[in-house]
NUMIMAR-672621 format. One record per residue: residue number from 1; residue in three letters; chain; y, z, x of N, C-alpha, C in turn. Coordinates in pm, whole numbers, plus 32768, in hexadecimal, padded with zeros to 4 digits. Atoms other than C-alpha are relative to their C-alpha. Layout:
NUM  ala  A  Y  Z  X  Y  Z  X  Y  Z  X
...
END
This chain:
1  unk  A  7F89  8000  8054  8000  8000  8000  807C  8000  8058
2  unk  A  7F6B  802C  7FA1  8169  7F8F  8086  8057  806C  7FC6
3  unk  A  7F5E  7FEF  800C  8299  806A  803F  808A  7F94  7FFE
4  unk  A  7F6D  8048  8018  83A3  7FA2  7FAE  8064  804E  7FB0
5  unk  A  7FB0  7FA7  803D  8489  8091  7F0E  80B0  7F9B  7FD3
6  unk  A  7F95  8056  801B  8585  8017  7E0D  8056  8060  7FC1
7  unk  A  7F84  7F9C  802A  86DE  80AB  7D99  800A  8020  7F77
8  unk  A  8007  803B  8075  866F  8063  7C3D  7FE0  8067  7F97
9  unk  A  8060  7FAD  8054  85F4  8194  7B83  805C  8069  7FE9
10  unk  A  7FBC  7F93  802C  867F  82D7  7AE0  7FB6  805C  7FFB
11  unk  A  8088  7F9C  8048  85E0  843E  7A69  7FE2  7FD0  7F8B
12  unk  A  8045  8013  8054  84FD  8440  7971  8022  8083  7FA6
13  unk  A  7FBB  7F9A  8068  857B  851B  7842  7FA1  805E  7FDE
14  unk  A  8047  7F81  7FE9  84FC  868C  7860  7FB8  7FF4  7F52
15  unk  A  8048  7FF5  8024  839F  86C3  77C2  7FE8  7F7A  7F8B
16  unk  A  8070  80A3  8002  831D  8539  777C  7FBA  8027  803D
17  unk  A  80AA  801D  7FD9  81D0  851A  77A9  802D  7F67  8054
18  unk  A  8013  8053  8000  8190  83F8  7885  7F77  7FD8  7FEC
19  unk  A  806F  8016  8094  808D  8379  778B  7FE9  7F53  8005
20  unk  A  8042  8087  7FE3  807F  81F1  77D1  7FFF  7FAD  80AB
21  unk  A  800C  805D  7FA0  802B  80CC  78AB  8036  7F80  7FEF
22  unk  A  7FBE  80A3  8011  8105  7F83  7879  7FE8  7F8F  8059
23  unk  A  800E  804F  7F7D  808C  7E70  7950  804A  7F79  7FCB
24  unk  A  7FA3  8088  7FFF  816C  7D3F  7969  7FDE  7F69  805A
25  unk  A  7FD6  8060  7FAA  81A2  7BE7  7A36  808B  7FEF  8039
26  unk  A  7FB0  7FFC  7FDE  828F  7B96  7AF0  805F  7FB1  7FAC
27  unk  A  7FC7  807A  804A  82F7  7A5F  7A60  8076  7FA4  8060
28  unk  A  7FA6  804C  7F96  8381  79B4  7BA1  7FBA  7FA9  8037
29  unk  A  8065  803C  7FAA  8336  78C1  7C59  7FD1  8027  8086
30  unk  A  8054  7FB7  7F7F  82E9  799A  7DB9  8012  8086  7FDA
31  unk  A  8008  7F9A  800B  8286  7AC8  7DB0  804A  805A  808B
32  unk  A  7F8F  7FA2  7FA4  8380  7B23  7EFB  8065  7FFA  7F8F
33  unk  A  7F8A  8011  8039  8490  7AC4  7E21  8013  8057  7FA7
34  unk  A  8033  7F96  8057  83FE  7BB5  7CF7  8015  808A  8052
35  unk  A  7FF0  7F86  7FB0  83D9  7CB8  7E0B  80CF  8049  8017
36  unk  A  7F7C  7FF4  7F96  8556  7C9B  7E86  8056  802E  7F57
37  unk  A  7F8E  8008  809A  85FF  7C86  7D16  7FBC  80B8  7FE1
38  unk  A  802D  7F64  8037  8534  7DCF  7CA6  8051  808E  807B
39  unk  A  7FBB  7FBC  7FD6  85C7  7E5F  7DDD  80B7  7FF1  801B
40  unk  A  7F70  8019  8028  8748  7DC7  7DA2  8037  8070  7FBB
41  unk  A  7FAA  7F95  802B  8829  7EF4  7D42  804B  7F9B  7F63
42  unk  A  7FE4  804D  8069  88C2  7DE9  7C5D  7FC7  7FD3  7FA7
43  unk  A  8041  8032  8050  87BA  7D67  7BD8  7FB0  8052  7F68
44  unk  A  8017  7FB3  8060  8774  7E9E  7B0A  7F74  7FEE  7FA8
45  unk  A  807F  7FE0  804B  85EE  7E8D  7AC3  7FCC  7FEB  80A6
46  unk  A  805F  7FA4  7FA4  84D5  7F18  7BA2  7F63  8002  7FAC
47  unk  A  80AA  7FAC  8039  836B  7F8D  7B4C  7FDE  8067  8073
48  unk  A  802D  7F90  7F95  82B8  809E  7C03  7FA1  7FCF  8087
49  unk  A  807E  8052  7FA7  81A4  7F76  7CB7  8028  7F88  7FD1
50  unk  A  8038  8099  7FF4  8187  7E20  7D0F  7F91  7FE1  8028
51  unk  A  8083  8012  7FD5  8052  7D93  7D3F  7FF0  7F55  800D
52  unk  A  7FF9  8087  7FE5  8055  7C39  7DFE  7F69  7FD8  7FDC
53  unk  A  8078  803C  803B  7F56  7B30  7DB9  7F8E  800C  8063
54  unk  A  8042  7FD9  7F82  7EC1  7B79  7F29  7FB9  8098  7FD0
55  unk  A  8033  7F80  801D  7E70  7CD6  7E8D  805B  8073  803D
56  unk  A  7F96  7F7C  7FA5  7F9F  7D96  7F64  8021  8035  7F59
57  unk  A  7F94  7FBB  807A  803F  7E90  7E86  8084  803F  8047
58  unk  A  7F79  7FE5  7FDD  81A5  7EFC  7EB0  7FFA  8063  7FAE
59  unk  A  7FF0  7F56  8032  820C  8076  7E61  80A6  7FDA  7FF0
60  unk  A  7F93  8034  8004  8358  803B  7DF5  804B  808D  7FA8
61  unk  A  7FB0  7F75  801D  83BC  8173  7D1B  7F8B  8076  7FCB
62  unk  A  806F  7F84  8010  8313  82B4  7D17  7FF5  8015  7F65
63  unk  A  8036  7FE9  8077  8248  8305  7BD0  8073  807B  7FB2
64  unk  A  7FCB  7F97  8067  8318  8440  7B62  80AE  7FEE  7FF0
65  unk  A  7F5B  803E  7FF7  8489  8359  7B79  7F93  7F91  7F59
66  unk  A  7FFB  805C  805A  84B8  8281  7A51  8009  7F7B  8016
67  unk  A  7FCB  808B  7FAE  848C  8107  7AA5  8038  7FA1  7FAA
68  unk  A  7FC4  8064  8090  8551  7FE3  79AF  7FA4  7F7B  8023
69  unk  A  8055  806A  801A  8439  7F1A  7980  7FD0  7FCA  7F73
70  unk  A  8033  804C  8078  83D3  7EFC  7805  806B  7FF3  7F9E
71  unk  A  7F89  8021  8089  854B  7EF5  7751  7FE2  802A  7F90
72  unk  A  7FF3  7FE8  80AA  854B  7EED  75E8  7F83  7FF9  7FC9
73  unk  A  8099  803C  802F  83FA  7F2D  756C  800B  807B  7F93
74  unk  A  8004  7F73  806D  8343  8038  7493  7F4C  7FF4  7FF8
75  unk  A  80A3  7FE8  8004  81C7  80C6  7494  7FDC  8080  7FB1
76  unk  A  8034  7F8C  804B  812E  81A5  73A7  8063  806B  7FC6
77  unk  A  7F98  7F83  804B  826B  8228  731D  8062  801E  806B
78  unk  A  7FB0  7FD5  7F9A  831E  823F  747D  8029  7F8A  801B
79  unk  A  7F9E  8043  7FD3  844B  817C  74D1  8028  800D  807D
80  unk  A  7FD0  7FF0  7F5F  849D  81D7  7641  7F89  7FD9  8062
81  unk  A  8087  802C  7FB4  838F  8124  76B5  8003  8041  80CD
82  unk  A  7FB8  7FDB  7F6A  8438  816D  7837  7FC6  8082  8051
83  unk  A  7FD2  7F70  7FFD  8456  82C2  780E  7F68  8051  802D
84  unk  A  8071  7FB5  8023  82D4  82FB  77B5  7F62  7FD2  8087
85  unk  A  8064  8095  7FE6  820E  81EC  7898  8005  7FFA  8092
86  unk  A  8002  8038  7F7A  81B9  816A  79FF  7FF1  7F40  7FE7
87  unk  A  7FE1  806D  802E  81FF  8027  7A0A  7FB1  7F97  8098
88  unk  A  8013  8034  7F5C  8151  7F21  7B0B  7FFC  7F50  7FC5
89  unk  A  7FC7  80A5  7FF1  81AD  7DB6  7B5A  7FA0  7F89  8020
90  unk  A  806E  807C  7FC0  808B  7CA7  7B9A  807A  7F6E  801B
91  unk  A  7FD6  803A  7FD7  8114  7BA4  7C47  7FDA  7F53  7FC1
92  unk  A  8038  805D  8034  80F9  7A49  7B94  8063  7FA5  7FC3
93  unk  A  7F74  8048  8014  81E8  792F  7B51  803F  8005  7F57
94  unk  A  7FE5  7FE2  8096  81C2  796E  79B9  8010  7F59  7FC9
95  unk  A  8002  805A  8051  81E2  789B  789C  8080  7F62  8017
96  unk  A  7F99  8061  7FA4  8324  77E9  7948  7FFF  7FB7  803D
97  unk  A  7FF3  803A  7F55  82CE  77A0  7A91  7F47  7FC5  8023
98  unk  A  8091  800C  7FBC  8150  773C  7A68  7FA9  8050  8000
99  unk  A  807E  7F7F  8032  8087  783E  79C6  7F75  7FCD  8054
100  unk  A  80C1  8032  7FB0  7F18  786A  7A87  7FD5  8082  7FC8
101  unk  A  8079  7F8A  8022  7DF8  7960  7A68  8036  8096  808E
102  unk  A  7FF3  7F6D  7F9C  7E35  7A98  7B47  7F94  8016  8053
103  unk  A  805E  8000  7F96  7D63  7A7B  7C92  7FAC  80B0  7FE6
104  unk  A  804E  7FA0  7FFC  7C4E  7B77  7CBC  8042  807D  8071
105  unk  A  7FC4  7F8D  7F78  7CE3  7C23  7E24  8088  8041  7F99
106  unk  A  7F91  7FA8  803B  7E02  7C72  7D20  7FC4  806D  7F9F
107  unk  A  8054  7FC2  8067  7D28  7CE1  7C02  7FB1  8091  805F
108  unk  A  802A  7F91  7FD8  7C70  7DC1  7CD5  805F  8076  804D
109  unk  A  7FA1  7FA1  7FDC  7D9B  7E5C  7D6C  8030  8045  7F93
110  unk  A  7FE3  7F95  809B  7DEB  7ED6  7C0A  7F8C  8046  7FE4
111  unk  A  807C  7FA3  801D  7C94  7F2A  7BD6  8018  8084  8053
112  unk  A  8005  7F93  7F9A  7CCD  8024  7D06  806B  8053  7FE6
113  unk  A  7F71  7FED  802A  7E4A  8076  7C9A  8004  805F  7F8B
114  unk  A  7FF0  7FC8  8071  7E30  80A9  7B3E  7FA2  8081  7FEA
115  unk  A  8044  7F6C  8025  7CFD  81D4  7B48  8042  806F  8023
116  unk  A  7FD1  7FB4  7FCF  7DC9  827C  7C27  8090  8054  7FB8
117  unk  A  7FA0  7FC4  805A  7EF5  8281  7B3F  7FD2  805A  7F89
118  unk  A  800B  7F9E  80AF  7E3F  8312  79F1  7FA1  806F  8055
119  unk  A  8020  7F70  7FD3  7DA8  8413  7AC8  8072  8047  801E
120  unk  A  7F8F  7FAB  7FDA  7EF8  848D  7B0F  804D  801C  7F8F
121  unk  A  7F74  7FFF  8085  7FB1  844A  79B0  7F5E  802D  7F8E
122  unk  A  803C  7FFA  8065  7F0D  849C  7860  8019  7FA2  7FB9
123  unk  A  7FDB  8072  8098  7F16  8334  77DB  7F68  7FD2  7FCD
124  unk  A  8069  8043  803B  7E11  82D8  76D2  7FF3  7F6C  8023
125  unk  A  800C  80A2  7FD1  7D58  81A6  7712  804B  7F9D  7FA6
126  unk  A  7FAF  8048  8049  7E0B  811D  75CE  806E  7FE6  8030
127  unk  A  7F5B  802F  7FBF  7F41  8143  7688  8003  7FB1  806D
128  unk  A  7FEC  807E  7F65  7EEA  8044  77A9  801C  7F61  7FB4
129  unk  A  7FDB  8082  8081  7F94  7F19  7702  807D  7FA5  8059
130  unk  A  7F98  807E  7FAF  8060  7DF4  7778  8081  800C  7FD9
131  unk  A  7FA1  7FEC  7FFC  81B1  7DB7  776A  802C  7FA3  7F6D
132  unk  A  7FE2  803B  8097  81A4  7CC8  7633  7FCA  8058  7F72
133  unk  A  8022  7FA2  8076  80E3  7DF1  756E  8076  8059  7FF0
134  unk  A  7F74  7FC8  8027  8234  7EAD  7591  806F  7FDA  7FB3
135  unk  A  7F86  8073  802A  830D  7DB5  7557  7FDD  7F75  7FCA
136  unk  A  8025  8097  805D  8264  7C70  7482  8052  7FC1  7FF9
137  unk  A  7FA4  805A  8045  83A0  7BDF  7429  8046  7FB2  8082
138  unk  A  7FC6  802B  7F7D  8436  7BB9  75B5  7F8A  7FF0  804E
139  unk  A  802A  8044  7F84  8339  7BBA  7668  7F45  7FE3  800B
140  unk  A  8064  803D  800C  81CF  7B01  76C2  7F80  802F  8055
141  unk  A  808D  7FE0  7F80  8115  7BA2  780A  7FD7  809E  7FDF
142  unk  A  802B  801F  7FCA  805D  7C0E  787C  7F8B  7F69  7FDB
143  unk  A  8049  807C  800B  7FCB  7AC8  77D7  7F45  7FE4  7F9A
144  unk  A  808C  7FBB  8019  7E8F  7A76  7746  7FB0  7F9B  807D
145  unk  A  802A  8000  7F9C  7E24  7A02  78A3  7FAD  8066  8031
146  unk  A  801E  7F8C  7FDD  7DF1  7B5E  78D5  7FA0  803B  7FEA
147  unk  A  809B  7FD2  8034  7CBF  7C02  78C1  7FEB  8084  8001
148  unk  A  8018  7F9F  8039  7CAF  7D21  783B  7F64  8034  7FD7
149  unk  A  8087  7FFC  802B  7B47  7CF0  77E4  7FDC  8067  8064
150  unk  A  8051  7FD6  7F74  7B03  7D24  7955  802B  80A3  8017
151  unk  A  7FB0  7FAC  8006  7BF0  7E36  7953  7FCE  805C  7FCE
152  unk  A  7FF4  7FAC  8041  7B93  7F0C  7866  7F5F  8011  8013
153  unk  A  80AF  7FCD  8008  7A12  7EE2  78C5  8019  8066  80B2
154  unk  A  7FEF  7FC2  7FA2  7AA3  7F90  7A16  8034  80C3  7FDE
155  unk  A  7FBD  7F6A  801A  7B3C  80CD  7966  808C  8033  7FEF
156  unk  A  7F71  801A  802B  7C8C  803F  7910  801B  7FD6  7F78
157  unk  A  7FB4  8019  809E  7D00  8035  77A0  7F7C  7FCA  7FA4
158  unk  A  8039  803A  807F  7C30  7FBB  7664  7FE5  7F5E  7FF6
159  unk  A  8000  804C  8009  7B65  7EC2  762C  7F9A  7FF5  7F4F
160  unk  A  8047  8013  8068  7AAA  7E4F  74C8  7F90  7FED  8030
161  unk  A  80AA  8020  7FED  7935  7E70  74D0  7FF5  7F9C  7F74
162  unk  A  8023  8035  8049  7896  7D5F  7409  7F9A  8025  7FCE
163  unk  A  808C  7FBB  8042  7762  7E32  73B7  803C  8072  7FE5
164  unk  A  7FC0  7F4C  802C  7865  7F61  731E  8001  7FC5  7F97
165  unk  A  8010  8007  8081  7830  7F6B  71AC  8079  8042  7FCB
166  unk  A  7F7E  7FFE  8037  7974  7F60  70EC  8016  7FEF  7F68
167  unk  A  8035  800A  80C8  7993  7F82  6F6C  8067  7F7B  8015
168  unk  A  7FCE  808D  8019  7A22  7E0F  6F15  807C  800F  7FBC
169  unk  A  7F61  7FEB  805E  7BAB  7E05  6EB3  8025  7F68  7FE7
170  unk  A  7FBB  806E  802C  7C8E  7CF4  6E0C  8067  7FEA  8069
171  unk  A  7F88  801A  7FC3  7D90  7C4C  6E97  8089  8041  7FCC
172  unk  A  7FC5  7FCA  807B  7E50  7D09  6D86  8022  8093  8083
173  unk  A  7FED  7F90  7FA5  7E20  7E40  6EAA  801F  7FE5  806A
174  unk  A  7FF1  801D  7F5D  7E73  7D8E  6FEF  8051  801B  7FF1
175  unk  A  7F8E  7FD0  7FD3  7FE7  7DFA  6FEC  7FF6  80AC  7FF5
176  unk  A  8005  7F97  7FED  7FA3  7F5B  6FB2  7F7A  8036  8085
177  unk  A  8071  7FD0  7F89  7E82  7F6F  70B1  8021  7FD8  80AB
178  unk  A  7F73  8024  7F86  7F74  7EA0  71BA  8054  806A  8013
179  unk  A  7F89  7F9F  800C  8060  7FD5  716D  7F8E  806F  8061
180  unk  A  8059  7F8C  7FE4  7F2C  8104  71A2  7FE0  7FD3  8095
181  unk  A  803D  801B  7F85  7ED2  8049  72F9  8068  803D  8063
182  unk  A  7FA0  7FDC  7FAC  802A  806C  7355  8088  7F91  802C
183  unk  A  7F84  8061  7FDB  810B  7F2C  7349  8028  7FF8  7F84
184  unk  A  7F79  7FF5  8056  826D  7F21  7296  802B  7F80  7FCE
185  unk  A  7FAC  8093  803A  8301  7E01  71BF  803F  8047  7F9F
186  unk  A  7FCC  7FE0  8072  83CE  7DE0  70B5  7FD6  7FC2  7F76
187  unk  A  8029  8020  804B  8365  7DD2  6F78  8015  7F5F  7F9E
188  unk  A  801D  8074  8030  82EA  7C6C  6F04  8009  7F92  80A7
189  unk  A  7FF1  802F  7F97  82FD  7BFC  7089  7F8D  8017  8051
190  unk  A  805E  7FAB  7FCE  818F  7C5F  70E0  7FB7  7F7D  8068
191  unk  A  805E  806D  7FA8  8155  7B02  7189  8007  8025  80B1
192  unk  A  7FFE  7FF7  7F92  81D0  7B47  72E4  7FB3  8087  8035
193  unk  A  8083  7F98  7FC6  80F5  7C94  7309  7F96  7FD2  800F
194  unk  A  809F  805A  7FFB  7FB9  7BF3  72AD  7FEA  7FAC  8049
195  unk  A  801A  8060  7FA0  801B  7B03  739C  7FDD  804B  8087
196  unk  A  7FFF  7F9C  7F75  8039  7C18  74A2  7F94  802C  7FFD
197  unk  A  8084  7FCD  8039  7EFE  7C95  73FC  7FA3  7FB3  8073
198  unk  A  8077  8085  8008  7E34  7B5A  7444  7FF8  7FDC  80B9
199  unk  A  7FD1  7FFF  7F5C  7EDD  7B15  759E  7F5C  8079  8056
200  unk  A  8026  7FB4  7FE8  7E39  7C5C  7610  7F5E  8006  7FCB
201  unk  A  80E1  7FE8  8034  7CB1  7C7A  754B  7FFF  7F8E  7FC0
202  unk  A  8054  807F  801B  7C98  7B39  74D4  8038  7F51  801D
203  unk  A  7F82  804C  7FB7  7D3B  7A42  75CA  7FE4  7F6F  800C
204  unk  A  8022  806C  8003  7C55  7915  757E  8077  7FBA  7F7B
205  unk  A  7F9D  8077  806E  7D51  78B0  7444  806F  806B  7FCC
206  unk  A  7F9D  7F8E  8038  7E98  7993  73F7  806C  7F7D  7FCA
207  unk  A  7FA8  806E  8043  7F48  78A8  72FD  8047  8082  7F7F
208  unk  A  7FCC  7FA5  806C  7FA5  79FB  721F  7FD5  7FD6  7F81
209  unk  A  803E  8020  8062  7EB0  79A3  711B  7F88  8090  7FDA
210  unk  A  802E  7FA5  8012  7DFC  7AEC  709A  7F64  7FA8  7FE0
211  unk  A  8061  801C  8052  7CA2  7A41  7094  7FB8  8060  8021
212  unk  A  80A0  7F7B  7FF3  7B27  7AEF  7097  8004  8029  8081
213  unk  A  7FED  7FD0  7F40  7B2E  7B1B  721B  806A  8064  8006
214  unk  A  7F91  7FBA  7FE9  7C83  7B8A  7247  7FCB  808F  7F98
215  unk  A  7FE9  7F76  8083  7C58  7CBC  70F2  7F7A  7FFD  8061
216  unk  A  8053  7FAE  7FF2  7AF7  7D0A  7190  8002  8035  8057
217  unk  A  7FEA  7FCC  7F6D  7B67  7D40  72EE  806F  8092  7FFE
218  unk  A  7FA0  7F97  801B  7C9D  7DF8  7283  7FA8  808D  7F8D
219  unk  A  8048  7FB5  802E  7B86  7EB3  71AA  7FBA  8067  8047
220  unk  A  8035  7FC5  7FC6  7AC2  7F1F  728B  8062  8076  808A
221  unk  A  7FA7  7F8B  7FB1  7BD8  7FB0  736E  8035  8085  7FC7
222  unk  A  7FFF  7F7F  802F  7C12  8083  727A  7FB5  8074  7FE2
223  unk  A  806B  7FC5  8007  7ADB  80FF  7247  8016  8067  8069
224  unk  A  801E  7FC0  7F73  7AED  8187  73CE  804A  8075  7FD4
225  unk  A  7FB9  7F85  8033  7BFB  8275  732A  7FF3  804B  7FA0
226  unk  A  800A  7F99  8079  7B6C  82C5  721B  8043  7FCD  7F63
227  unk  A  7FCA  8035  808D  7C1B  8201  7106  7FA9  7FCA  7F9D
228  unk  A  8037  7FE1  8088  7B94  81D5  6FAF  8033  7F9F  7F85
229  unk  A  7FA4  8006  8060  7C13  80D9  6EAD  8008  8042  7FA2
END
């Protein structure tokens, strides 16, 4: 791990839990250039890690500083997404600059990264979530490039079992069961979650169409918690 230390961060507002994991892209086209802007005093956003596509990671602001990495979002009822979260950066040109898949030497540097963080924070695995599950309406990464599959069979965040038995809901319940997971819209605007949805557990087709796949996947995640229609 490198020390890059950026000017970018604040305290974290006495007695927050830090309770999630936000993983992002960069959305540049080099990932020095990503590196240099996060540490720009001007540039006014940061995360706590970078994680190049080589697999380096960059330490950039210590876990118990506040870093401005997820803006305007909202999870499970919490709006200061910032305040609550560690925030880390995968390096990747994004939907802009030439979206790709996320090399393995990177992937496994998170694999190694991220255990180390939820042994230190109390974030539920529900709370390891991308940067478009915060924010649906602005923003798209970590992508559905991203594999989360792999991810979450390592001991990082939630994944849908297809052999978890789920009582069968309508489409009539996908906006209130989008809500219980933990992502915010406004009422009659439930397309861009589901898109964030889909992105994330079901990344072969996210067109924001509530079909059988999408409601059984989002079914079964609930199950893991315990939900009930």
């Amino acid at each position: 791990m490198i020390r890059r230390p950026s000017p970018n961060h604040g305290p974290r507002p006495a007695n927050t839990p830090i309770d999630m994991l936000v993983l992002h892209y960069t959305g540049m086209p080099e990932g020095r250039a990503a590196l240099e802007r996060m540490c720009d005093a001007e540039a006014k956003v940061s995360a706590h890690y970078m994680i190049d596509e080589d697999g380096t990671v960059y330490a950039l602001v210590d876990e118990d500083r506040r870093a401005w990495h997820a803006g305007v979002g909202s999870w499970r009822g919490h709006d200061e997404i910032n305040s609550r979260s560690i925030g880390i950066e995968l390096v990747n040109p994004g939907h802009e600059f030439g979206y790709r898949a996320f090399p393995m030497a990177q992937m496994e540097a998170l694999a190694e990264l991220a255990p180390a963080i939820l042994a230190r924070h109390p974030i539920p695995s529900r709370n390891v979530v991308g940067h478009a599950d915060v924010a649906p309406t602005r923003k798209e990464d970590p992508g559905e490039l991203f594999d989360w599959a792999w991810l979450a069979a390592r001991g990082v965040g939630l994944w849908p079992k297809t052999d978890m038995r789920a009582a069968p809901r309508s489409p009539a319940q996908v906006p209130g069961m989008l809500t219980r997971w933990g992502y915010a819209f406004e009422p009659g605007q439930i397309k861009p979650a589901l898109i964030a949805f889909q992105r994330h557990f079901r990344p072969a087709r996210f067109d924001g169409v509530a079909d059988a796949e999408t409601i059984s996947r989002l079914a079964a995640l609930l199950a893991t918690i315990g939900d009930a229609p």
